[in-house]
ROBAKE-162804 format. One record per residue (C-alpha): x, y, z. Coordinates in nm, 3 decimals. Layout:
BEGIN
R        px        py        pz
R         X         Y         Z
...
% end
This chain:
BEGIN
R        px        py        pz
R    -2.390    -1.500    -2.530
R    -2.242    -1.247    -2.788
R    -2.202    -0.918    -2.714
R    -2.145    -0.616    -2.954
R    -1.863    -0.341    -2.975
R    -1.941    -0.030    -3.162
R    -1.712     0.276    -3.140
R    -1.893     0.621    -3.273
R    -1.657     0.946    -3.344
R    -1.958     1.198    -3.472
R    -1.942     1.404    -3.153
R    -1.625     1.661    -3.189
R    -1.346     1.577    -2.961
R    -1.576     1.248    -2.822
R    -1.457     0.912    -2.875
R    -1.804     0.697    -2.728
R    -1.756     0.309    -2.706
R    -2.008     0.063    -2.609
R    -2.085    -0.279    -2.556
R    -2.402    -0.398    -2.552
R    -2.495    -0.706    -2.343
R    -2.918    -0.741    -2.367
R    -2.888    -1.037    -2.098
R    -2.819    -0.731    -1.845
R    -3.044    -0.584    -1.573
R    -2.809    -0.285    -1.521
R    -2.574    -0.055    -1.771
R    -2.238     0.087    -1.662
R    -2.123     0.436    -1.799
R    -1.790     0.601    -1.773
R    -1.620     0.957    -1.885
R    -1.240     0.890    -1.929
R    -1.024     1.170    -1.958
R    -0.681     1.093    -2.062
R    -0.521     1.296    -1.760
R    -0.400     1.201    -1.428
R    -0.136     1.320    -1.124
R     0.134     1.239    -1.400
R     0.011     1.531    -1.627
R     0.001     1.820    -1.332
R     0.207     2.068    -1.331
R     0.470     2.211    -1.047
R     0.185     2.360    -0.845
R    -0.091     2.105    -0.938
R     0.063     1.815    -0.766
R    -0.261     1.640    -0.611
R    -0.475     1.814    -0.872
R    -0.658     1.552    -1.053
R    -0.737     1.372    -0.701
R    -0.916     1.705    -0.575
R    -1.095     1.776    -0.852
R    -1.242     1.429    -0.873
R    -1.393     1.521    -0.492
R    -1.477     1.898    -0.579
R    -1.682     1.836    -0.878
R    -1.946     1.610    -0.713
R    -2.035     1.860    -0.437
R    -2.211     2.085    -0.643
R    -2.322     2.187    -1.028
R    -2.464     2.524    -1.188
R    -2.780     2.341    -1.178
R    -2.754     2.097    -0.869
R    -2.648     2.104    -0.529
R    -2.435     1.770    -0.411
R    -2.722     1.629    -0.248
R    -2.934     1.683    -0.557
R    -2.769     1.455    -0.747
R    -2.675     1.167    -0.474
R    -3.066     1.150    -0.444
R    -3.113     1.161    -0.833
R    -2.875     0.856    -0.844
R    -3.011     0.683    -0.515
R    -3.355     0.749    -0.637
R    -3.233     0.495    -0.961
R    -3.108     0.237    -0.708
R    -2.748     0.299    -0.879
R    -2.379     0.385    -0.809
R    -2.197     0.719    -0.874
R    -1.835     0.741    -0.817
R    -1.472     0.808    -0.989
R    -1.102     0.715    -0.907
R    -0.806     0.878    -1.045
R    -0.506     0.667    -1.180
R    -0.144     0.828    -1.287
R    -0.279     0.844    -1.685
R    -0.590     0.932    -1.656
R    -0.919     0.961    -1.439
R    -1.290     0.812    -1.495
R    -1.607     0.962    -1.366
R    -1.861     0.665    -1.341
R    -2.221     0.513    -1.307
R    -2.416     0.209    -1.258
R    -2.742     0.168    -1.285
R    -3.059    -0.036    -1.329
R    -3.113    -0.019    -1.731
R    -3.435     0.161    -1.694
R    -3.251     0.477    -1.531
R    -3.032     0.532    -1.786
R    -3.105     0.809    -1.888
R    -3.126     0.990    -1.603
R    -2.811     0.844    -1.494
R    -2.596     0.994    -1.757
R    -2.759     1.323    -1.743
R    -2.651     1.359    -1.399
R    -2.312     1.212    -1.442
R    -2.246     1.445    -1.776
R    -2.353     1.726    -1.495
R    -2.091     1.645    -1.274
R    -1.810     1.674    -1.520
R    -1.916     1.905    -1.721
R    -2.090     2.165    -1.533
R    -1.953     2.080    -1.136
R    -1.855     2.402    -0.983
R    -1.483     2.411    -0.798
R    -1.624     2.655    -0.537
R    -1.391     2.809    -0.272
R    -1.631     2.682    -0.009
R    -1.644     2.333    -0.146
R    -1.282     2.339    -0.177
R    -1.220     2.399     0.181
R    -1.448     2.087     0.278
R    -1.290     1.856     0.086
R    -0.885     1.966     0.153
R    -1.019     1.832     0.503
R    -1.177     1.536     0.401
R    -0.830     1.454     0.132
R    -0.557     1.547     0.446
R    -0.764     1.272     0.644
R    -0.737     1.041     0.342
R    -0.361     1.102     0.322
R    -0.358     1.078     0.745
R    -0.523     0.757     0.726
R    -0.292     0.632     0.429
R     0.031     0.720     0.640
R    -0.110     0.464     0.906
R    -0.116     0.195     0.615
R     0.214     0.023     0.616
R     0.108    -0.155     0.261
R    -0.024     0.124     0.097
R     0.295     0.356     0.218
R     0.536     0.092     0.135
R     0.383     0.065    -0.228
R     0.430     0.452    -0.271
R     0.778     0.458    -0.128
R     0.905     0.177    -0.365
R     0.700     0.307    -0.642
R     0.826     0.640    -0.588
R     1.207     0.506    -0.577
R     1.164     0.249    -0.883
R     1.041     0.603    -1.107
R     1.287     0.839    -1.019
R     1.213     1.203    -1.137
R     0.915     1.030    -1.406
R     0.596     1.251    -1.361
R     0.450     0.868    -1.299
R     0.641     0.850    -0.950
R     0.438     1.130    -0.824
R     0.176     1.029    -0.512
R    -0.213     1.013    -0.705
R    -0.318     1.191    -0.371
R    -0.057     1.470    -0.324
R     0.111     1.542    -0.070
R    -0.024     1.705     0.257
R     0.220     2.001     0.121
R     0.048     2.017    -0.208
R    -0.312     1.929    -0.100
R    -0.271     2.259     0.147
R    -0.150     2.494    -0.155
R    -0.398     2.387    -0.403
R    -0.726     2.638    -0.418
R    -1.031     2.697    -0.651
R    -0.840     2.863    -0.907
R    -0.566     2.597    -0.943
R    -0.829     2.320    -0.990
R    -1.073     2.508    -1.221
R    -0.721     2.595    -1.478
R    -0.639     2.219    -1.422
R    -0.977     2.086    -1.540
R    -1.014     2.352    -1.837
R    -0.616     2.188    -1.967
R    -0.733     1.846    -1.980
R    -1.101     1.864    -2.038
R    -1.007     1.896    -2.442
R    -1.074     1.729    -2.771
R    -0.906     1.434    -2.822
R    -0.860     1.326    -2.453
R    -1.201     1.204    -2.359
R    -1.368     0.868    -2.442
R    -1.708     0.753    -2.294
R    -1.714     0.407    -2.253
R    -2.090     0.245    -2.142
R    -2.171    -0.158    -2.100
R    -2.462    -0.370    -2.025
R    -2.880    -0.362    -2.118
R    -2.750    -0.023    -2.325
R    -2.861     0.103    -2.652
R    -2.579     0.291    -2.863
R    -2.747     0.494    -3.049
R    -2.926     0.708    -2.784
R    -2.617     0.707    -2.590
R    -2.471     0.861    -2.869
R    -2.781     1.123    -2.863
R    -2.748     1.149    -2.475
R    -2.426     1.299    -2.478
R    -2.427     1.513    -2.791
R    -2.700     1.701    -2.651
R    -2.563     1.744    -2.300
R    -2.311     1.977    -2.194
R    -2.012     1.788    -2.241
R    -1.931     1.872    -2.581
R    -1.952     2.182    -2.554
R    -1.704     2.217    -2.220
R    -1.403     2.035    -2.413
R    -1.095     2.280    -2.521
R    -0.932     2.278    -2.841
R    -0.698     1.981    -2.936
R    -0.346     2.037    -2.813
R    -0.121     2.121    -3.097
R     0.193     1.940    -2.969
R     0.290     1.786    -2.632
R     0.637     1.856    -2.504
R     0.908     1.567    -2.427
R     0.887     1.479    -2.041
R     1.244     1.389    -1.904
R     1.239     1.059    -1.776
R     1.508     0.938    -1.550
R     1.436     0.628    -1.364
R     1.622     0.466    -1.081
R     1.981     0.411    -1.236
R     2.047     0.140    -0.940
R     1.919    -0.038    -0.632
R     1.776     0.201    -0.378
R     1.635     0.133    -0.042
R     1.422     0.371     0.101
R     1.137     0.328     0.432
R     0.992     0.443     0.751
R     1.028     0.434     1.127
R     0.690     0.360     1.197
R     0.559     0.289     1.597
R     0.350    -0.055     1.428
R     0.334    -0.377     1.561
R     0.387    -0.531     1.167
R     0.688    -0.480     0.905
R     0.576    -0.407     0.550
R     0.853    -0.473     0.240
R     0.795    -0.358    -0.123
R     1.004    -0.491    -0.353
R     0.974    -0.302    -0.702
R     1.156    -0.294    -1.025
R     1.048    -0.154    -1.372
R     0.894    -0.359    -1.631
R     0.782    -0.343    -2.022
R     0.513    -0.100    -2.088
R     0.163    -0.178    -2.157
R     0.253    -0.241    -2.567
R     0.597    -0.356    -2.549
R     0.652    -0.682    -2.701
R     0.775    -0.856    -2.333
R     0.454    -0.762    -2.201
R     0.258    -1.077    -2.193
R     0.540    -1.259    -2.039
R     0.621    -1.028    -1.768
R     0.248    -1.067    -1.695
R     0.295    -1.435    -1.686
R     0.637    -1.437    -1.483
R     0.437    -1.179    -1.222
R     0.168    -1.458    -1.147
R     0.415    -1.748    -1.114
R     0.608    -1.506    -0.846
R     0.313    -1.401    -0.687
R    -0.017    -1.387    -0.850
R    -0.229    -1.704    -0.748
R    -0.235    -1.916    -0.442
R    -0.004    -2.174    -0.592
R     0.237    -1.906    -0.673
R     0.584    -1.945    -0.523
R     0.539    -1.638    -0.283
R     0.175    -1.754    -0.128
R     0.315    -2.138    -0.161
R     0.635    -2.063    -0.020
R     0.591    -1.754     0.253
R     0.218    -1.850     0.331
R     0.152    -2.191     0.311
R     0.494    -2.353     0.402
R     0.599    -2.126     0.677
R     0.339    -1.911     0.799
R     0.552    -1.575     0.811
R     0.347    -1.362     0.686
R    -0.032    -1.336     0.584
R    -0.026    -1.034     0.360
R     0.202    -1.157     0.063
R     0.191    -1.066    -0.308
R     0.333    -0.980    -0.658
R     0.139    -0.745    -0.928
R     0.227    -0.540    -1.210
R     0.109    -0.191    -1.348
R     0.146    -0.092    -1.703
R     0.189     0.254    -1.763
R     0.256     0.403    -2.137
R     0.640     0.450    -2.113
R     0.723     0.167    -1.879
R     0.564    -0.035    -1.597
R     0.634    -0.140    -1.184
R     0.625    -0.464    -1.073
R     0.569    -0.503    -0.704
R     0.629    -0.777    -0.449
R     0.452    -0.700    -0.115
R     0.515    -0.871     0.215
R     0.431    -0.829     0.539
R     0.473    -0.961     0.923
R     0.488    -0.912     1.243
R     0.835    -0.720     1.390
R     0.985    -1.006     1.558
R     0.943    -1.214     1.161
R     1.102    -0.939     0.987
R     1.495    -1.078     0.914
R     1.317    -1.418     0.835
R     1.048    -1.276     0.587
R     1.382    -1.093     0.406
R     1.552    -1.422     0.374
R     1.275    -1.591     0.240
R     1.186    -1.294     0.013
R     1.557    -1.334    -0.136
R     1.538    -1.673    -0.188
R     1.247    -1.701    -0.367
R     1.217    -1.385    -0.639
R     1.598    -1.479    -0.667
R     1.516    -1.858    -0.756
R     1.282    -1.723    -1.046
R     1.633    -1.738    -1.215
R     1.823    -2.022    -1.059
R     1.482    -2.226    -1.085
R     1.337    -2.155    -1.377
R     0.939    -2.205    -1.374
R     0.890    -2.526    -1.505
R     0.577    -2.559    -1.790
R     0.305    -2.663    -1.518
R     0.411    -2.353    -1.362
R     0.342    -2.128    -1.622
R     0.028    -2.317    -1.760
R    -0.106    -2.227    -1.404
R    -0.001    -1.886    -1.416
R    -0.185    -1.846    -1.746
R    -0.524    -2.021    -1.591
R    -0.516    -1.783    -1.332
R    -0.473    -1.429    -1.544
R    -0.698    -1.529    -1.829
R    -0.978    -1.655    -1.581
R    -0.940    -1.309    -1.407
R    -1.037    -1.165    -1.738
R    -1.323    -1.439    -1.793
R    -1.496    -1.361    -1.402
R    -1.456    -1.007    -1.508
R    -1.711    -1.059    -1.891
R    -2.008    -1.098    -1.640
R    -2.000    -0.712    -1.490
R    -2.107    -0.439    -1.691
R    -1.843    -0.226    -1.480
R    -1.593    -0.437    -1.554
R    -1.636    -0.439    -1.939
R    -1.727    -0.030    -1.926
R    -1.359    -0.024    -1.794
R    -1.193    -0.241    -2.000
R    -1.306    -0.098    -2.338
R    -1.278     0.288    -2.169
R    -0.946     0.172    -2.092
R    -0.884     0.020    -2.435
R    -0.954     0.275    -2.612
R    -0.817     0.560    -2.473
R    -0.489     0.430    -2.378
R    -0.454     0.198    -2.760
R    -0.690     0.386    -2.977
R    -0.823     0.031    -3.030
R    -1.035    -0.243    -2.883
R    -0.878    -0.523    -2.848
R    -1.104    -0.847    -2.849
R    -1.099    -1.068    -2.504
R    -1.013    -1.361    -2.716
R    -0.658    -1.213    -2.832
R    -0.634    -1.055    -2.537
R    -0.666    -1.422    -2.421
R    -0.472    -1.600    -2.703
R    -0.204    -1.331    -2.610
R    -0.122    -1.467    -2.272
R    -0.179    -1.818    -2.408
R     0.080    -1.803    -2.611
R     0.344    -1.730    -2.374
R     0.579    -1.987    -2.299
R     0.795    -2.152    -2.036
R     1.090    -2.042    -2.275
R     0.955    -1.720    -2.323
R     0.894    -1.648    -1.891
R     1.285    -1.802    -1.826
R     1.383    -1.539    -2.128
R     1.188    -1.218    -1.987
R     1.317    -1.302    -1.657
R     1.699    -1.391    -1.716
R     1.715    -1.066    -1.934
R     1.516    -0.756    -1.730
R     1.809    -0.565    -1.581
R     1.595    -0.247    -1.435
R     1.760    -0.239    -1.099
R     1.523    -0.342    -0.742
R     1.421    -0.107    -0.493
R     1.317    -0.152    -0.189
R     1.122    -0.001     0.087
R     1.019    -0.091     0.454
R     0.782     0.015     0.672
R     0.799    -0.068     1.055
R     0.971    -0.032     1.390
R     1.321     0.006     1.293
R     1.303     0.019     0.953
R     1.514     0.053     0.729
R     1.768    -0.161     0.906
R     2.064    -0.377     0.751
R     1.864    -0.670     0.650
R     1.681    -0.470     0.422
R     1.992    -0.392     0.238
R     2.059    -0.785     0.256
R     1.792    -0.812     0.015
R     1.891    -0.546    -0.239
R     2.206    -0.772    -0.258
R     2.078    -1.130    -0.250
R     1.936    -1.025    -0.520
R     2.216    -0.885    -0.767
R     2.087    -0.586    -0.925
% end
């Protein structure tokens, strides 16, 4: 079935975008701003994190558990998550509450209160967050490489804070942080499913959104970006029974030219189960259950991540076999089966995901506040079917950003770690 795009720029400062799919029981909405941890300032580190949990516990017209029943009442979904470029502010609904549903979620972003008292509750409830991340090896490992692989970029920052930061921020610091980024320019609301565009339209130019948004910034200053020069290996002595290793180097950004076939070369690695990782680490040998690659596309460059893990006493083998495969993406080049897999698998991710009104909410949200542009599924499709086996071989042989590496686990960093770092070359 065919669905329709139409983008509508009548409301000042308000990019809306929808796609309408009538075959739908339910409608997805989302409020992008174009802001995230990368855009806070020396004393807002953690900001855009906090704020995303302050603004749903209370509105000038609604208290927190107002609006959870409004939304529970519609049998629907009300959330947000907060990326390094920008945060979304979402719901899902049955199509019939509609309405209703975007009232309440326009109320949340537009008119949520930061209240000191609310504040307090949730600096609790975001120190256990970051507690409960510290005893994730995977998710610490990721933000240790990630954080190495960026250098001093605003990117390498921690989307949560730090438990430094999250104790310094207060009521004040959030409510200056949302009035900077809540401005013309740098919102789009993106909505998907059993949705008509029109009233959407109508919906939010009569709410309160419009009228919250800041003027246009003038100019935006040059950020200093200075990523990892060379190979760094970073970690933590944790008291775990498992290891955890993230591998990480930079790659194209989302609209460099390369981008399609670093995609491509990040499933052969590691992005299906007939990838060489799964094939190789899982399958073959059993060393390790957790084991991955995946890449992130940012606006200035992008992180691709290998993830490992294993029990302590697997550790020195899981390194070896780490270093002999994301090595042998060079000294054995992917061969055209290879790659033709590597394409089935990323373009059928984007297929499974046509079929959610979430999904598609996000994608064109995404679209069109990080390109100014929709871009159809089928070149987004024809894109990645395009790439070749010459092209993967090229992208590969010629990316020189350096590794970095970090380890989590009893003993970690120890010399083997290292041992990767130079198996590897660069």
């Amino acid at each position: 079935m065919e669905t329709s795009i139409r983008v509508d720029q009548s409301i000042p400062g308000i990019r809306v975008v929808t796609e309408r799919m009538p075959w739908c029981h339910s409608a997805a909405v989302g409020i992008w701003v174009g802001s995230g941890s990368a855009d806070e300032g020396p004393d807002e580190h953690g900001a855009a994190h906090f704020l995303e949990h302050v603004l749903f516990k209370r509105t000038a017209s609604a208290s927190g558990r107002e609006l959870s029943e409004r939304i529970d009442l519609l049998g629907g979904d009300l959330n947000a998550y907060t990326g390094r470029e920008h945060t979304c502010y979402h719901v899902h609904v049955p199509a019939e509450g509609l309405s209703d549903a975007v009232a309440v979620l326009s109320d949340v972003v537009a008119g949520g209160l930061c209240h000191p008292d609310d504040v307090e509750i949730e600096r609790d409830v975001i120190l256990d967050e970051l507690a409960g991340r510290s005893d994730d090896p995977e998710d610490l490992a990721c933000e240790l490489a990630t954080t190495a692989v960026l250098g001093t970029d605003p990117l390498a920052r921690p989307i949560i804070g730090t438990e430094e930061s999250v104790e310094h921020l207060d009521a004040d610091t959030l409510t200056s942080f949302r009035q900077r980024i809540l401005r013309e320019g740098n919102v789009v609301v993106s909505a998907a499913g059993n949705i008509d565009h029109d009233r959407l339209v109508r919906w939010i130019s009569q709410g309160p959104l419009p009228g919250m948004l800041g003027p246009r910034e003038s100019s935006v200053s040059a950020t200093a970006r200075v990523w990892a020069p060379e190979s760094v290996v970073v970690g933590e002595d944790e008291d775990s029974e498992q290891v955890l290793f993230a591998l990480a180097r930079r790659t194209p950004a989302r609209v460099h030219s390369d981008r399609a076939a670093a995609q491509v070369a990040t499933a052969v690695l590691g992005g299906g189960l007939s990838s060489r990782l799964f094939q190789r680490i899982r399958e073959d040998l059993g060393l390790a259950y957790t084991v991955y690659a995946s890449m992130d596309q940012f606006r200035h460059t992008g992180v691709l991540s290998v993830v490992a893990g294993c029990p302590a006493d697997r550790a020195a083998g899981l390194l070896d076999e780490l270093a002999t495969v994301v090595s042998g993406m060079t000294s054995s080049a992917p061969c055209p089966d290879e790659v033709n897999r590597a394409i089935g698998h990323l373009t059928g991710s984007i297929r499974l995901g046509l079929d959610d009104p979430l999904s598609r909410m996000t994608r064109i949200g995404r679209h069109l506040l990080d390109r100014d542009t929709i871009i159809p599924v089928a070149d987004s499709m024809k894109r990645l079917r395009d790439v070749s086996r010459d092209d993967v071989v090229d992208y590969w042989a010629e990316e020189s950003a350096p590794w970095c590496l970090a380890a989590v686990g009893p003993g970690m960093p120890h010399g083997g770690a290292a041992g990767l770092i130079n198996a590897l070359g660069r």
